[in-house]
N, CA, C and O atoms as a Tinker XYZ file with bonds, in Angstrom:
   508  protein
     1  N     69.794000   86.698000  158.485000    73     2
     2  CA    69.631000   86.509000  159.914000    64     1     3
     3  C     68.163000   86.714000  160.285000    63     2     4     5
     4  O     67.568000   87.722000  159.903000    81     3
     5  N     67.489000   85.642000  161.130000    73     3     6
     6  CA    66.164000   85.871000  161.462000    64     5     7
     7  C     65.800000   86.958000  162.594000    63     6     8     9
     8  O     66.478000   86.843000  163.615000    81     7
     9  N     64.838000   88.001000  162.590000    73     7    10
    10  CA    64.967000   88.811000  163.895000    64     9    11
    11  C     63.747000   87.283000  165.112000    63    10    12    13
    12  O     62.818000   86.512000  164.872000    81    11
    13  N     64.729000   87.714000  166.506000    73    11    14
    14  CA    63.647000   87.085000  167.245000    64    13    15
    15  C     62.106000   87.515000  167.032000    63    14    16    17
    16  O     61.887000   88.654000  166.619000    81    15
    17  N     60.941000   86.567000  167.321000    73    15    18
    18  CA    59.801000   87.124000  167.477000    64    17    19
    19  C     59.361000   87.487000  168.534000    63    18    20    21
    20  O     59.663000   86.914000  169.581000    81    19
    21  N     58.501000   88.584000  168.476000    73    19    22
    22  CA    58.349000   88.745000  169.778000    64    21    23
    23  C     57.484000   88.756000  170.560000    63    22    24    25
    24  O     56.369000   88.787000  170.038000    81    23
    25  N     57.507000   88.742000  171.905000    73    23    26
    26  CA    56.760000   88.196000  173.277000    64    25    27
    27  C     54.998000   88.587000  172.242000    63    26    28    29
    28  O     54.741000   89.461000  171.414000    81    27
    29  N     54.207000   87.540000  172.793000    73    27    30
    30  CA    52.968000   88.294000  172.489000    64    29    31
    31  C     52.350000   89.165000  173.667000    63    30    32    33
    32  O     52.617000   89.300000  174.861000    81    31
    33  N     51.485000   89.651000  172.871000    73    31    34
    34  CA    51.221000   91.014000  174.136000    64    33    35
    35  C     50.734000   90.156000  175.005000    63    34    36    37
    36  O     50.722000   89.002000  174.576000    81    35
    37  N     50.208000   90.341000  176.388000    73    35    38
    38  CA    49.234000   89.959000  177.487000    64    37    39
    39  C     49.232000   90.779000  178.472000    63    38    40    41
    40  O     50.224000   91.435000  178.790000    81    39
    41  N     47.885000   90.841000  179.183000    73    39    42
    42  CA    47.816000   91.649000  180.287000    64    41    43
    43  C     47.915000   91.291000  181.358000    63    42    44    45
    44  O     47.410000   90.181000  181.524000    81    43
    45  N     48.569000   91.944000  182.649000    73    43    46
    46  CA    49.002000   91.021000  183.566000    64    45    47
    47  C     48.539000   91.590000  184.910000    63    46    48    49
    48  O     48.903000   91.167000  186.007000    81    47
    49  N     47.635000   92.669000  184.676000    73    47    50
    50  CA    46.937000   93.696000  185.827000    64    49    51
    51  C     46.016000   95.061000  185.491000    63    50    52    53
    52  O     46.573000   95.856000  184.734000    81    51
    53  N     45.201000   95.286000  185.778000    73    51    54
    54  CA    44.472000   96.409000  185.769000    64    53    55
    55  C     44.436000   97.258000  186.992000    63    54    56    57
    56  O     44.487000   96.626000  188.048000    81    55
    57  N     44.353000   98.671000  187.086000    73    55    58
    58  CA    44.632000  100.121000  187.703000    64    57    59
    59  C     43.821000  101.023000  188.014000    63    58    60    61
    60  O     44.121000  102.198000  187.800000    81    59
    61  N     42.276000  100.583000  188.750000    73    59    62
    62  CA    41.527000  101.595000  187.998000    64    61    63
    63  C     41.916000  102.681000  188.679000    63    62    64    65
    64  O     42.592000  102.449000  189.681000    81    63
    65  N     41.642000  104.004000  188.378000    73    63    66
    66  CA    41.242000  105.192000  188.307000    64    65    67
    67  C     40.005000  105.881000  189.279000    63    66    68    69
    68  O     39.077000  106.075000  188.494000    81    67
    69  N     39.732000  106.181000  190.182000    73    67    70
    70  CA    37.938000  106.372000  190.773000    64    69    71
    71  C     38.043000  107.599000  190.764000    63    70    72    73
    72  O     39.050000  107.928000  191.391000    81    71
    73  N     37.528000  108.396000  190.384000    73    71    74
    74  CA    37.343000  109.904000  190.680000    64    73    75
    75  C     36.646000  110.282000  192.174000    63    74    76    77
    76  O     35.496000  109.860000  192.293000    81    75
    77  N     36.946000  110.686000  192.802000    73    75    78
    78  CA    36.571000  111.026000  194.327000    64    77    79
    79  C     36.488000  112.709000  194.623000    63    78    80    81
    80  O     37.037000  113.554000  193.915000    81    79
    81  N     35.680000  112.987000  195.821000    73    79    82
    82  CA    35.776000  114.192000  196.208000    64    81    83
    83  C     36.527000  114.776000  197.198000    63    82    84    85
    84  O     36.804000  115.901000  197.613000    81    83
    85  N     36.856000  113.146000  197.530000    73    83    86
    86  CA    38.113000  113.769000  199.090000    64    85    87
    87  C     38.812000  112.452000  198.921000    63    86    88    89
    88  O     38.365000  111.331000  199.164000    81    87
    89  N     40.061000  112.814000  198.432000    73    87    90
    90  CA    40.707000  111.360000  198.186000    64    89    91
    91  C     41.561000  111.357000  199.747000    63    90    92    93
    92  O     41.387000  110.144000  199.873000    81    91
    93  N     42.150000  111.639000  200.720000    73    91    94
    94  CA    42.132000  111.394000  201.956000    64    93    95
    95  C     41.322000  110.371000  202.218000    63    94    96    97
    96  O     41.690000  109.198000  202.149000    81    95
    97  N     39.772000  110.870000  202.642000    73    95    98
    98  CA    39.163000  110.148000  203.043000    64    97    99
    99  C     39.262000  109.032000  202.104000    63    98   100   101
   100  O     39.748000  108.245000  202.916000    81    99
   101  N     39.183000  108.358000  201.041000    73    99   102
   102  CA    38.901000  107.596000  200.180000    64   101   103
   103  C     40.114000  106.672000  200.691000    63   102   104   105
   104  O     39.957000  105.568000  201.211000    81   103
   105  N     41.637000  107.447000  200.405000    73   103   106
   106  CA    42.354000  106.192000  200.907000    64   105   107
   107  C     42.674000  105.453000  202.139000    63   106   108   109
   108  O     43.139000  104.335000  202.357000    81   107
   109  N     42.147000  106.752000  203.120000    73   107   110
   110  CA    42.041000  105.867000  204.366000    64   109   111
   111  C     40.469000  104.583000  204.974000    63   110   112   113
   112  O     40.449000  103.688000  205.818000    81   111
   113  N     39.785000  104.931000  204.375000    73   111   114
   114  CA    38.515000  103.432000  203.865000    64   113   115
   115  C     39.191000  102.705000  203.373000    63   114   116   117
   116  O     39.462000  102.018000  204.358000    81   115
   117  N     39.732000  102.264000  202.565000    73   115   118
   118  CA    40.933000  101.075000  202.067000    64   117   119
   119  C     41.429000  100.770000  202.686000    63   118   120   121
   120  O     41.282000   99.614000  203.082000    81   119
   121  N     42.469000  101.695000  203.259000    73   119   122
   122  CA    43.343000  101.389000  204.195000    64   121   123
   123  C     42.702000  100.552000  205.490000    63   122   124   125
   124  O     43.122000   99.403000  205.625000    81   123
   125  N     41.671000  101.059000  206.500000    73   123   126
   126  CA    41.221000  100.897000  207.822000    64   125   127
   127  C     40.402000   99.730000  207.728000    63   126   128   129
   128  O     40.424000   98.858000  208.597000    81   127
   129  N     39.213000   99.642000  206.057000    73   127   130
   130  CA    38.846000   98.675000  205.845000    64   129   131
   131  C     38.724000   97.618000  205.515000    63   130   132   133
   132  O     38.131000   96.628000  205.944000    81   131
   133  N     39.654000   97.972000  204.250000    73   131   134
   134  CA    40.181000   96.786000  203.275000    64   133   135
   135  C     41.698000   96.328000  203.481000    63   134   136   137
   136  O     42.248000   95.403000  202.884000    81   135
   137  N     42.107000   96.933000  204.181000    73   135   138
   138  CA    43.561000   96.088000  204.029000    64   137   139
   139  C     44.774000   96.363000  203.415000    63   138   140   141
   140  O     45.882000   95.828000  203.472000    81   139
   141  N     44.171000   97.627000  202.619000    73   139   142
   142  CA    45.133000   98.464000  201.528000    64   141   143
   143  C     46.286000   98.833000  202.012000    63   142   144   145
   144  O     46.310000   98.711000  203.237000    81   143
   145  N     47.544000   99.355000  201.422000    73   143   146
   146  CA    48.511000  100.074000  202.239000    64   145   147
   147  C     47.949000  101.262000  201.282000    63   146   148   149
   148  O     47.170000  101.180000  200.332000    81   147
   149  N     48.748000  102.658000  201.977000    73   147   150
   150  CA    48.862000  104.027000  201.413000    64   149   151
   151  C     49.929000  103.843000  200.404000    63   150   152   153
   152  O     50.943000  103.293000  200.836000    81   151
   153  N     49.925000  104.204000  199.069000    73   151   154
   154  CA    50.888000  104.107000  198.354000    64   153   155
   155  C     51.922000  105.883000  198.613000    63   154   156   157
   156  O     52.991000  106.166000  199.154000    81   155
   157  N     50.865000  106.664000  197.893000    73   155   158
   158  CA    50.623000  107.962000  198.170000    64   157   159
   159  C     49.603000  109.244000  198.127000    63   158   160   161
   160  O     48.648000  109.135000  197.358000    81   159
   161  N     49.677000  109.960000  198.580000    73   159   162
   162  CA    48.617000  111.163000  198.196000    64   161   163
   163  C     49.193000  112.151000  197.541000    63   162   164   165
   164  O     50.148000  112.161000  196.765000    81   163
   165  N     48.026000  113.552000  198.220000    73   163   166
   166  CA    48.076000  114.489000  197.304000    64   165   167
   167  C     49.214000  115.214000  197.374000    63   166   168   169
   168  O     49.506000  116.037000  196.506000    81   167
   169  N     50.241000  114.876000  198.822000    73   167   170
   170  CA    51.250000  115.705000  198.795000    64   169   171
   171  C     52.108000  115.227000  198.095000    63   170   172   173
   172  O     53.193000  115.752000  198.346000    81   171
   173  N     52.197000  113.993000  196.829000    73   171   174
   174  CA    53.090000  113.359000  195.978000    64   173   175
   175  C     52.789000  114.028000  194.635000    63   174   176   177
   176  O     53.357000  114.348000  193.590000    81   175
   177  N     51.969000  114.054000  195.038000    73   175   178
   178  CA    51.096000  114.257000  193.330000    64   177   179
   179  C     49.681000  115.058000  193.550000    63   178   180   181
   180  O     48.829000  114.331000  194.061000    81   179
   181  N     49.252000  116.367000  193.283000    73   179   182
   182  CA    48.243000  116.505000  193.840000    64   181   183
   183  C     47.168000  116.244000  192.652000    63   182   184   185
   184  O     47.295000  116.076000  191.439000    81   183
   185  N     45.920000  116.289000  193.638000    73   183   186
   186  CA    44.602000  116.071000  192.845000    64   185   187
   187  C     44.610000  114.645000  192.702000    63   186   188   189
   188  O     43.638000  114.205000  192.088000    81   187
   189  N     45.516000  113.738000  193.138000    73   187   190
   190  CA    45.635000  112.156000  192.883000    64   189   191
   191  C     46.143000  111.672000  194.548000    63   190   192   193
   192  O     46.603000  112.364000  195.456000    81   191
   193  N     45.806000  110.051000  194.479000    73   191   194
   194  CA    46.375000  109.645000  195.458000    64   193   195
   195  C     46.629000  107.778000  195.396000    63   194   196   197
   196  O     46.158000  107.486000  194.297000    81   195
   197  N     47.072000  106.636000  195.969000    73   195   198
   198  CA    46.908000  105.697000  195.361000    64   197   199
   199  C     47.491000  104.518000  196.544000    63   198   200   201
   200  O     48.514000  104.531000  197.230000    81   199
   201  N     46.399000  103.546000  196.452000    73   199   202
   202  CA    46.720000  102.131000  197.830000    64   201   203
   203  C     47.238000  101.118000  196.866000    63   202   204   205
   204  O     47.390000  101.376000  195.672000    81   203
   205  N     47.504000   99.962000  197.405000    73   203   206
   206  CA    47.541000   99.041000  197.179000    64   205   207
   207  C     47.472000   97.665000  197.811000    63   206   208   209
   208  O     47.899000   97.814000  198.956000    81   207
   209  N     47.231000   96.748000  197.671000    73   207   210
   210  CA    47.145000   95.025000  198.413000    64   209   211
   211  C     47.350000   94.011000  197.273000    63   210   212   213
   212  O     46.791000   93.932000  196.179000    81   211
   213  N     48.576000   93.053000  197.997000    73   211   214
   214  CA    48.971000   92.379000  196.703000    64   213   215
   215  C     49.328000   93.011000  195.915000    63   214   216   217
   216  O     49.885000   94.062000  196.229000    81   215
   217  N     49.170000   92.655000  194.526000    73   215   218
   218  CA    49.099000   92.925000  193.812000    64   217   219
   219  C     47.959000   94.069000  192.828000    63   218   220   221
   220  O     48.086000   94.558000  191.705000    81   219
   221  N     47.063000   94.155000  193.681000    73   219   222
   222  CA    46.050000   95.000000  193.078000    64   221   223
   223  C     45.867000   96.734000  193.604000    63   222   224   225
   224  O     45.601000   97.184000  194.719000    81   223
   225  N     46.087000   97.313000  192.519000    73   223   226
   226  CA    46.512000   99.010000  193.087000    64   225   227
   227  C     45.019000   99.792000  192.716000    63   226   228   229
   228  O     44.508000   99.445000  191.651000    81   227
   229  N     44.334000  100.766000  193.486000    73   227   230
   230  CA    43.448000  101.782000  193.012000    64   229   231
   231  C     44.240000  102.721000  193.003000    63   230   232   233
   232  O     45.274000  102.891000  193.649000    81   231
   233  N     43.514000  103.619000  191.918000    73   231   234
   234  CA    44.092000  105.010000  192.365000    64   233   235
   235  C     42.982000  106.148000  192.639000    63   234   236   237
   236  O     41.923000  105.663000  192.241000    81   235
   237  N     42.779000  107.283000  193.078000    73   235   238
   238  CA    41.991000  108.006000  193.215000    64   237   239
   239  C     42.147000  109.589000  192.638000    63   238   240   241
   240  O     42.956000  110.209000  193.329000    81   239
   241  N     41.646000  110.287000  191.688000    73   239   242
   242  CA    41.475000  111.265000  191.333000    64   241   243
   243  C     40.684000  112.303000  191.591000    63   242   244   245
   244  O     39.516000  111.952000  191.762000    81   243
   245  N     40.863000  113.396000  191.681000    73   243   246
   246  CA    39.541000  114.041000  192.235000    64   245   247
   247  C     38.606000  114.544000  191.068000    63   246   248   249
   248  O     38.880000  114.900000  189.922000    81   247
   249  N     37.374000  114.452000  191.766000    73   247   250
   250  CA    36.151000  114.384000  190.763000    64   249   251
   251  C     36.112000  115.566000  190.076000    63   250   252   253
   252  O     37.260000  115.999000  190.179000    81   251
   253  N     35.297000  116.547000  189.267000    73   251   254
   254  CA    35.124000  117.119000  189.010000    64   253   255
   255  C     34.080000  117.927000  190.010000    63   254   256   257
   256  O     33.785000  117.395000  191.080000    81   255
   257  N     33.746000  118.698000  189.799000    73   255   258
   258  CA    32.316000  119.376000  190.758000    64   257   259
   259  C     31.068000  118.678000  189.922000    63   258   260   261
   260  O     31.026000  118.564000  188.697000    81   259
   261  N     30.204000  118.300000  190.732000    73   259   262
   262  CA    28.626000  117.604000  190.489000    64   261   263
   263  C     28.878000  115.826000  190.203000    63   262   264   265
   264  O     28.127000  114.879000  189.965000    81   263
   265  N     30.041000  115.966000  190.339000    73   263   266
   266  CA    30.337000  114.266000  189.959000    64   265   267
   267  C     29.753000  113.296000  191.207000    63   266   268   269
   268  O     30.319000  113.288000  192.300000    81   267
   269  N     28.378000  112.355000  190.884000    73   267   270
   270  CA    28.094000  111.572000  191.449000    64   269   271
   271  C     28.420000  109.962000  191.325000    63   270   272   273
   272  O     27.796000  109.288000  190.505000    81   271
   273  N     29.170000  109.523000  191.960000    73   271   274
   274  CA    29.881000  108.086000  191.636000    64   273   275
   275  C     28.623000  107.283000  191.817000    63   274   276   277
   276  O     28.468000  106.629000  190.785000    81   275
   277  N     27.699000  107.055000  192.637000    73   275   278
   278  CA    26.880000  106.090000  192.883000    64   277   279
   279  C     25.176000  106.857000  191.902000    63   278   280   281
   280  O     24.031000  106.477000  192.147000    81   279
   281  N     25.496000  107.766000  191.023000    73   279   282
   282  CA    24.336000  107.912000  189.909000    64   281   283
   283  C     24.832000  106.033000  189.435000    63   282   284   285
   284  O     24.234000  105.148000  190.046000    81   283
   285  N     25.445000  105.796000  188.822000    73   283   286
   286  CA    25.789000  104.444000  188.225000    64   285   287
   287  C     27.145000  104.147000  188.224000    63   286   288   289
   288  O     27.842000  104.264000  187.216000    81   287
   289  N     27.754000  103.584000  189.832000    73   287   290
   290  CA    28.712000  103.112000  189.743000    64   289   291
   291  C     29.301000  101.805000  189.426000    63   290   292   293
   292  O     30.339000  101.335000  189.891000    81   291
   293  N     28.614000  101.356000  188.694000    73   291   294
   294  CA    29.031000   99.938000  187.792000    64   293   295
   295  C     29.695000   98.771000  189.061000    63   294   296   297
   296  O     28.956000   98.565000  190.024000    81   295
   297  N     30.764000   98.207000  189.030000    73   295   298
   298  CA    31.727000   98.033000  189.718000    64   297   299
   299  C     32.980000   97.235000  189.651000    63   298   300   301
   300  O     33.151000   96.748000  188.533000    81   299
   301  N     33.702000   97.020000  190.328000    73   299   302
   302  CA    35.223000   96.608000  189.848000    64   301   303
   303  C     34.874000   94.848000  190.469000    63   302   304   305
   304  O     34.245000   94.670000  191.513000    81   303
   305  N     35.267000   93.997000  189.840000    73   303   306
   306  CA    35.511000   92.966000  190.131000    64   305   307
   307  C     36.964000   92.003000  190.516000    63   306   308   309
   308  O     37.636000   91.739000  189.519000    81   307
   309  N     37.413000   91.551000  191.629000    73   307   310
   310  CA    38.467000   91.344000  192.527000    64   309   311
   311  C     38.257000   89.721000  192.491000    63   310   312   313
   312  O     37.355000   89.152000  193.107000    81   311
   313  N     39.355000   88.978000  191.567000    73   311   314
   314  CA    39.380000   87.696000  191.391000    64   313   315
   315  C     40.487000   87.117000  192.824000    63   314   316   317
   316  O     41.649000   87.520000  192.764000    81   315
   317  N     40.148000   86.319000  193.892000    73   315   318
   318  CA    41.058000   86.004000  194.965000    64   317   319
   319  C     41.000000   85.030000  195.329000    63   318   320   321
   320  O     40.152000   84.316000  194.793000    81   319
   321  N     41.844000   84.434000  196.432000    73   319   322
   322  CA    41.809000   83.034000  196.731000    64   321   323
   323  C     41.591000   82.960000  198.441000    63   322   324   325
   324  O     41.957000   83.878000  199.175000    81   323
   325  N     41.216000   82.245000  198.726000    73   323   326
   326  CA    40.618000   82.138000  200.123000    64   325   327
   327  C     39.638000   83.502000  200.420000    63   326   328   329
   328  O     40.001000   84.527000  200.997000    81   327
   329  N     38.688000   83.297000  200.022000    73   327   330
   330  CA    37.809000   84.506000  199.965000    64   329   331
   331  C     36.169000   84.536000  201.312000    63   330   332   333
   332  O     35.078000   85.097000  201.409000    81   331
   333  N     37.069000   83.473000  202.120000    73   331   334
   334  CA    36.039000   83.502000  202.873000    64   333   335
   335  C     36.325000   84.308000  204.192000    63   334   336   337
   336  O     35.510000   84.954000  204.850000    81   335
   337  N     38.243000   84.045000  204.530000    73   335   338
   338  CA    38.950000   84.902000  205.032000    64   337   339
   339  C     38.956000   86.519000  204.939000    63   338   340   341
   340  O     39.273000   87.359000  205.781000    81   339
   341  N     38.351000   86.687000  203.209000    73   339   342
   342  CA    38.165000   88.369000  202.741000    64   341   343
   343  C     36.947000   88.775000  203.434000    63   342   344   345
   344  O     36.725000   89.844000  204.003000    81   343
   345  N     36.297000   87.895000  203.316000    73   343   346
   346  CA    34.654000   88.320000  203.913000    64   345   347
   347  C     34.773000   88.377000  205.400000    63   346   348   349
   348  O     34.131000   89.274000  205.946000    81   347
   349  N     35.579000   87.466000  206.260000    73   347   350
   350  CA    35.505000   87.590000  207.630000    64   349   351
   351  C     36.189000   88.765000  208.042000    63   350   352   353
   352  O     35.795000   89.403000  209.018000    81   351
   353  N     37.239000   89.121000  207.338000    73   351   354
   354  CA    38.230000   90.372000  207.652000    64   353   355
   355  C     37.371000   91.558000  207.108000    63   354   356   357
   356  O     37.631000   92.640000  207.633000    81   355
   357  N     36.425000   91.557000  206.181000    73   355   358
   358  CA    36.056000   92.959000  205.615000    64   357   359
   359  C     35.060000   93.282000  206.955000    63   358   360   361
   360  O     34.993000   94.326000  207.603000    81   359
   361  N     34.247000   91.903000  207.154000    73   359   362
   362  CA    33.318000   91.883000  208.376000    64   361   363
   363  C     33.519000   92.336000  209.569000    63   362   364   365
   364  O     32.687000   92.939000  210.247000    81   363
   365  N     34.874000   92.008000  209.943000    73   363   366
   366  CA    35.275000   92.315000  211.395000    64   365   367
   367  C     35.932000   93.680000  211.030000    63   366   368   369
   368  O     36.270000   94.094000  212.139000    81   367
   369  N     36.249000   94.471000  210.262000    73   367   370
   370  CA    36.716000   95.684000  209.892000    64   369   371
   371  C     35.399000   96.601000  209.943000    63   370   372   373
   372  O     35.672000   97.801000  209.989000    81   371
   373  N     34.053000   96.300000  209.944000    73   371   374
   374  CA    32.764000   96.645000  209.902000    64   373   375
   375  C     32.005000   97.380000  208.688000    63   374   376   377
   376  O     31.406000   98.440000  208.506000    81   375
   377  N     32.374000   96.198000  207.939000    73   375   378
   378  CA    32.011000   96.260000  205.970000    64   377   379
   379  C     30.749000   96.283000  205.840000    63   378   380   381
   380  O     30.456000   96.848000  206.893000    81   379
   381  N     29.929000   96.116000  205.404000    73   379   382
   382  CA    28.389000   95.853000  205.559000    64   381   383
   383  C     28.411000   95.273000  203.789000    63   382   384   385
   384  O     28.562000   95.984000  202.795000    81   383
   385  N     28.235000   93.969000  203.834000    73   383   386
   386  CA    27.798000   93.453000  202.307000    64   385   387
   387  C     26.885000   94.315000  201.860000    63   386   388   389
   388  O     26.613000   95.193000  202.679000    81   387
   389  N     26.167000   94.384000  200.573000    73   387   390
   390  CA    25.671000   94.442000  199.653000    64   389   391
   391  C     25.117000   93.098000  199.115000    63   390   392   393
   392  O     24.011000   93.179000  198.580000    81   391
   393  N     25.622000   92.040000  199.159000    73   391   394
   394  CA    25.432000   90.673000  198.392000    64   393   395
   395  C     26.138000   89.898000  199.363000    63   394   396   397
   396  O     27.362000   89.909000  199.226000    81   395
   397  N     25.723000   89.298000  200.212000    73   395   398
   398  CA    26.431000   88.378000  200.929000    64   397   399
   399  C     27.252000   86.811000  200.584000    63   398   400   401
   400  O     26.701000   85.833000  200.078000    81   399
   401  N     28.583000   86.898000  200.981000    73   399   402
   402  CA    28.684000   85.788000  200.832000    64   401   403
   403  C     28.335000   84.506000  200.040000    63   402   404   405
   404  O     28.197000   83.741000  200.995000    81   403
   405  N     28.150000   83.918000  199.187000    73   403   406
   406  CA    27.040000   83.196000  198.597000    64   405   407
   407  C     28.044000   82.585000  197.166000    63   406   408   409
   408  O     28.809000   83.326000  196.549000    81   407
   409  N     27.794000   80.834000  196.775000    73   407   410
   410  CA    28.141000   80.455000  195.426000    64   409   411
   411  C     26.866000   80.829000  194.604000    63   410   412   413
   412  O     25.667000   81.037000  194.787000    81   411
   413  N     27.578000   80.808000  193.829000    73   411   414
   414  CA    27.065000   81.142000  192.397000    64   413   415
   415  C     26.752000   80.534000  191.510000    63   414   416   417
   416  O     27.683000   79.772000  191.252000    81   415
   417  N     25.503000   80.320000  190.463000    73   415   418
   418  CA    25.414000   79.248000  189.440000    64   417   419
   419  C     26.329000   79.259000  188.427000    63   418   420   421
   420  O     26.492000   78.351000  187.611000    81   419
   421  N     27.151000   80.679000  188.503000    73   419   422
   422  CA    28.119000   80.691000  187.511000    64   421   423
   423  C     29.480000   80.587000  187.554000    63   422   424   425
   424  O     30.320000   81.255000  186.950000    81   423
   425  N     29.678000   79.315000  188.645000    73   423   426
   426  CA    30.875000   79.030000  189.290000    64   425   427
   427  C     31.750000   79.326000  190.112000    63   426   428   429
   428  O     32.837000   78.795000  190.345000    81   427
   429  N     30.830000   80.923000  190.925000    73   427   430
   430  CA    31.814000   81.706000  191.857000    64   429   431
   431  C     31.259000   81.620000  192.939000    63   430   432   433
   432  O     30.042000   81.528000  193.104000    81   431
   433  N     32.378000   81.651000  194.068000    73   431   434
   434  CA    31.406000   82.248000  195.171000    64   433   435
   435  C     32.181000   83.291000  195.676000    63   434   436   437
   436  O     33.396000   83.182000  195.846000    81   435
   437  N     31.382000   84.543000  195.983000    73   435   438
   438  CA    31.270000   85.866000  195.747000    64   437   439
   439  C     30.744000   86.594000  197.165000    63   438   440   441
   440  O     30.047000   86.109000  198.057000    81   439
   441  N     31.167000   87.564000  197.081000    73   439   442
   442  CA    30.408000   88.971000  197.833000    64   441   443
   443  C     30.699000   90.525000  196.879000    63   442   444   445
   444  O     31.465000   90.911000  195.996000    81   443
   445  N     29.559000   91.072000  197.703000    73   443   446
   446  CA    30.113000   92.587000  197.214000    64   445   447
   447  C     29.762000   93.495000  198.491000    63   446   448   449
   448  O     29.127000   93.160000  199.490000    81   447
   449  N     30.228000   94.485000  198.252000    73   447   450
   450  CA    30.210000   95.989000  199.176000    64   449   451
   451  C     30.328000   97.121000  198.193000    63   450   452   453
   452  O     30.655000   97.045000  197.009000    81   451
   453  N     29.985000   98.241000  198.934000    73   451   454
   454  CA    30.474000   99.395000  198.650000    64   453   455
   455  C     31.381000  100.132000  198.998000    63   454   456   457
   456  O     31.713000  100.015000  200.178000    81   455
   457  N     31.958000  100.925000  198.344000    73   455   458
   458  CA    32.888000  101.280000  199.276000    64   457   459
   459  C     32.547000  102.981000  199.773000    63   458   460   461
   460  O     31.358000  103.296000  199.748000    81   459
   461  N     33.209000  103.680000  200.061000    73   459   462
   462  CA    33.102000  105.182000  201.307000    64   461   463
   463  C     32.366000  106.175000  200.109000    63   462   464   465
   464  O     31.594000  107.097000  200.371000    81   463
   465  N     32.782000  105.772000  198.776000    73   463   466
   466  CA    32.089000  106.671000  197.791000    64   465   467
   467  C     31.162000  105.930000  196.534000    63   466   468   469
   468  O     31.302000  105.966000  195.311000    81   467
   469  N     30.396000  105.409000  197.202000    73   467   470
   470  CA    29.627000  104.489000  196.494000    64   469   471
   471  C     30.199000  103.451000  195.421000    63   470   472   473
   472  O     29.459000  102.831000  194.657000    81   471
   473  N     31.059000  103.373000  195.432000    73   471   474
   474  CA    31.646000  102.201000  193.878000    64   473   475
   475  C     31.450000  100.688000  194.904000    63   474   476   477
   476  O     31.961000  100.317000  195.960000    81   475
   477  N     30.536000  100.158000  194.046000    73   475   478
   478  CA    30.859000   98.413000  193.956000    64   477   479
   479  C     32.009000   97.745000  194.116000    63   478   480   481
   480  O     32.939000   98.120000  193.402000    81   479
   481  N     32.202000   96.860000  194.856000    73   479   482
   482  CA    33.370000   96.153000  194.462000    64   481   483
   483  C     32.830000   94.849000  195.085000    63   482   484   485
   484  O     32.239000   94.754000  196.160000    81   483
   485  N     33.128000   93.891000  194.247000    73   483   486
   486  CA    32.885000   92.167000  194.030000    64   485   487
   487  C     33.783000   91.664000  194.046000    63   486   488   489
   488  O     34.596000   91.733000  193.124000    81   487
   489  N     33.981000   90.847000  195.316000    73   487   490
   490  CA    35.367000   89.408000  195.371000    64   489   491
   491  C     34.404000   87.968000  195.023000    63   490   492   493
   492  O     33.293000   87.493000  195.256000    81   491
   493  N     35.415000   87.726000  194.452000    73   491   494
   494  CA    35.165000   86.481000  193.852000    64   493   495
   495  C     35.866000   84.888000  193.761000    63   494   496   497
   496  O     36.978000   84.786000  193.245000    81   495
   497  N     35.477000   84.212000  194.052000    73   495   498
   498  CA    36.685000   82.895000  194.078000    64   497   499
   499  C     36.209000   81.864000  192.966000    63   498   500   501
   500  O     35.058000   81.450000  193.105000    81   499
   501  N     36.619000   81.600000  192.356000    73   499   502
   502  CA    36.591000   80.176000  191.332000    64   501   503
   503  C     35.795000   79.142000  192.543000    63   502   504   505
   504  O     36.083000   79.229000  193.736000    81   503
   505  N     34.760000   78.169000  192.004000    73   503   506
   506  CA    34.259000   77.460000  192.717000    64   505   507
   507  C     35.174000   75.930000  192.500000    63   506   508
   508  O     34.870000   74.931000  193.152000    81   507
């Protein structure tokens, strides 16, 4: 008897993690700015807390002591569709780009911001 083979792996979402110093504050900037819902906080789980939109979830951890997120906060990149709608809504929510609006020679057109604890974040649309 043959065993079935099976599914190959694939990934179908990423989760990050941000270490924060006041995750309150952290998930309500998502929330007020971005669009996020509250998944939960610290009274679920403490020292953690976590939004979500769509499909795409952060979560927030609390930092350690001396932890500076914006020494080099790299940043998360947000693949979406109608992304001009993201930019008018982050705008009228009172976002302040980093990188405005703008295509790209490398097929995107893009923005970025920061968010309440310095991390990057880049939306992006397929051109």
């Amino acid at each position: 008897m043959d065993l079935p083979t099976p599914p190959t792996p694939r990934l179908f979402g990423t989760g990050p993690v941000l270490p924060v110093h006041d995750i309150p504050t952290a998930i309500e900037w998502y929330v007020s700015q971005l669009g996020f819902a509250r998944d939960f906080g610290e009274e679920i789980h403490p020292g953690h807390g976590s939004v979500t939109r769509d499909r795409v979830g952060i979560q927030f951890t609390r930092a350690p002591e001396g932890y500076v997120a914006a020494a080099y906060p790299g940043w998360f990149y947000f693949f979406v569709e109608n992304i001009d709608a993201f930019d008018a809504e982050f705008r009228a929510n009172g976002v302040t780009a980093l990188r405005p609006l703008a295509n790209q020679p490398h097929g995107m057109r893009e923005f970025e911001i920061a968010d309440v604890n310095g991390y990057r974040l880049r939306f992006g649309q397929y051109l």
